[in-house]
N, C-alpha and C positions, 0 to 999 in steps of 0.2 A: 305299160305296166304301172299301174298304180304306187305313188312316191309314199314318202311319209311325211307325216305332220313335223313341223320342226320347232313349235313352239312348244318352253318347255316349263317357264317360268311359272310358279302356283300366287294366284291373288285371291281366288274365293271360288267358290264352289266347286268343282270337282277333284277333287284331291288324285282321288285312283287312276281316272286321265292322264294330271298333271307328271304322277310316278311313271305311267308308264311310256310318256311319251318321251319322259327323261329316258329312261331304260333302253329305249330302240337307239336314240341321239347316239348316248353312250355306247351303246353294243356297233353301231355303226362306226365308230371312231374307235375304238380300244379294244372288240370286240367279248367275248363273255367273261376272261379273266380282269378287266376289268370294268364287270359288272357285278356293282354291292349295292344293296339299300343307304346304306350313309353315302356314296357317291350320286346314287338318286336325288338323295331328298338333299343335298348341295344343289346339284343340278335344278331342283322345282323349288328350289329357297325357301325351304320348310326343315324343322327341327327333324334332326336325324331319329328322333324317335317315333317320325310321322308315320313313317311305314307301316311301323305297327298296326296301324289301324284296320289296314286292308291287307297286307302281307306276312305269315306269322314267321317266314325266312326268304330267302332268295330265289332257293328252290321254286315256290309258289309267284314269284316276283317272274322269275324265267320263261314258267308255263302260261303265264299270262301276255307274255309278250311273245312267246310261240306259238298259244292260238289265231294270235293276229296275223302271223306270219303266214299259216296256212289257211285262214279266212281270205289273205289277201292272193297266194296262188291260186285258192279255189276261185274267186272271181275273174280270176284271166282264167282261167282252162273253162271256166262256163261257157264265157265270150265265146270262144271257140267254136265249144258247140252248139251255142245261138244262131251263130253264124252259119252252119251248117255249111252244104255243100257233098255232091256226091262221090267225090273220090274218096275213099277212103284213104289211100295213102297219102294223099296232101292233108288231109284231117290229121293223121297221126303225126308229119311231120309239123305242122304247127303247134299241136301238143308239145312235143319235144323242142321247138325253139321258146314257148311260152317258158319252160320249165325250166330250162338252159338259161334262158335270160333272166328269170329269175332269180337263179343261184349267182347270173353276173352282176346282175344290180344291189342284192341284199346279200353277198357270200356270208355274211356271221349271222345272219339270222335263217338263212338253210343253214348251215351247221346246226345251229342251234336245233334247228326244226327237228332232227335225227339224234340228238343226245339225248337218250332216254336217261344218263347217270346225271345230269344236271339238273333235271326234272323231277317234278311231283310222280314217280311210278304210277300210280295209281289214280294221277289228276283224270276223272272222267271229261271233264272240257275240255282236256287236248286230246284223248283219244274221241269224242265226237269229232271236236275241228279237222281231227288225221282222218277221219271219215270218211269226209264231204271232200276232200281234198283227192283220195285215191279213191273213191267212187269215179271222182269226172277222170281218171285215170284210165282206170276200167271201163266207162263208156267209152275212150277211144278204143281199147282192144276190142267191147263187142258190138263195135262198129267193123271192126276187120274182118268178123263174123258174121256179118249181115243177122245179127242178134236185137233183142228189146233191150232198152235204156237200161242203165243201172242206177238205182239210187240208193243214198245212206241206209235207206229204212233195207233196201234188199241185197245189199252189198255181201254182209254175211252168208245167206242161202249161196248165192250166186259164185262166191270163190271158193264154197265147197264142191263146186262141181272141176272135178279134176284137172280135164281138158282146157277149161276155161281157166283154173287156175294158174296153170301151167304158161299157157302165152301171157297173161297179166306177168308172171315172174320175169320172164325173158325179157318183155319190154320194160317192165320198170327198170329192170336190171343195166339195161344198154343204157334208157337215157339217165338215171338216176347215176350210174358211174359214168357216164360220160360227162355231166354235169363236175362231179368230183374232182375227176379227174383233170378237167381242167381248169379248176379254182386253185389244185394244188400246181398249175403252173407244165404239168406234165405233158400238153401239145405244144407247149412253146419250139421247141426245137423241129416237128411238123411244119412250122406254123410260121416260119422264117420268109420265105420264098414270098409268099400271099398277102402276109400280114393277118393278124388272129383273128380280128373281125368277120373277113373274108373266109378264111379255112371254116370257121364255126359255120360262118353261114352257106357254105359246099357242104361239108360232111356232115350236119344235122341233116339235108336235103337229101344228100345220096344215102345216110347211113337209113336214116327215116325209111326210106322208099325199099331199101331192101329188106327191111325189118316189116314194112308193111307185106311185103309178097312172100316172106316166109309165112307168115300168119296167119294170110287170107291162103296156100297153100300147102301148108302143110309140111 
């Protein structure tokens, strides 16, 4: 999975970088309540009124460091399906470890990624980024269908179709609350006997594989 930049300090040129590599630093430490533009631009050692320039509140500061976040899932879930491979339920389960593991390595920036009340409602950049991120989503489901690729540009037509929509629901639904759920700590007491590593790494595997054979049967 792809880390983050940690360098955060501003000397010259690119300021909007500078901000928002502060912004992830900070969201990864303090998480989004304590993420402000005056704690940024402390962080990139630039007047607190630098922000300004490229953010006109936080709001727009957040959405910007949420596109990144789902540029950087979409590039693991790509991988995946670069990688190809003809099971389809080993494809869906590594979908779901990708996604999982994502939310374990960056938990406040997936939060963030789903807060639509933190955000620019209407930021059109995050909803492309949220895109491209649940298209390669949908490519694992219509792979469980023995279907053609999905991409951004046909993502729309494509979860207008009922059927199709329907097991996109189901599975995001499993892994995306399974990912939650255990960010809030809620398989810990599963998860005793194994150790947490181990249990995530069993039950994305068997949960995956059952979720694959419901899908590919109906």
């Amino acid at each position: 999975m792809p880390g983050l930049k940690t360098k955060t300090s501003y000397h010259h040129g690119d300021l909007k970088e500078a901000l928002l590599s502060a912004a992830e630093d900070i969201l990864t430490e303090k998480g989004v309540q304590g993420l402000t533009l005056r704690a940024c631009a402390r962080r990139a050692g630039v007047s607190h009124a630098a922000p300004k320039h490229h953010f006109a509140d936080v709001s727009e500061l957040l959405s910007e460091v949420s596109v990144r976040s789902f540029d950087r899932l979409t590039v693991a879930l790509e991988a995946v399906r670069e990688e190809g491979g003809a099971d389809p339920a080993e494809r869906l389960v590594r979908v779901a470890h990708v996604y999982v593991g994502f939310a374990r390595q960056f938990p406040d920036h997936f939060r963030l990624m789903f807060r639509r009340d933190a955000m620019s409602p209407d930021n059109e950049t995050v909803q492309q980024a949220a895109g491209r991120t649940f298209a390669e989503m949908a490519n694992s489901i219509a792979a469980q269908r023995s279907e053609p690729e999905v991409t951004p540009e046909t993502l729309e037509e494509r979860i207008g179709e009922r059927d199709f929509q329907n097991d996109i629901l189901m599975a995001w639904s499993q892994i995306h609350g399974y990912a939650q759920l255990l960010l809030e700590g809620q398989f810990d007491g599963f998860a005793e006997t194994e150790g947490l590593d181990a249990f995530v790494e069993r039950t994305i595997a068997e949960t995956g594989t059952r979720l694959s054979h419901l899908l590919r049967t109906g």
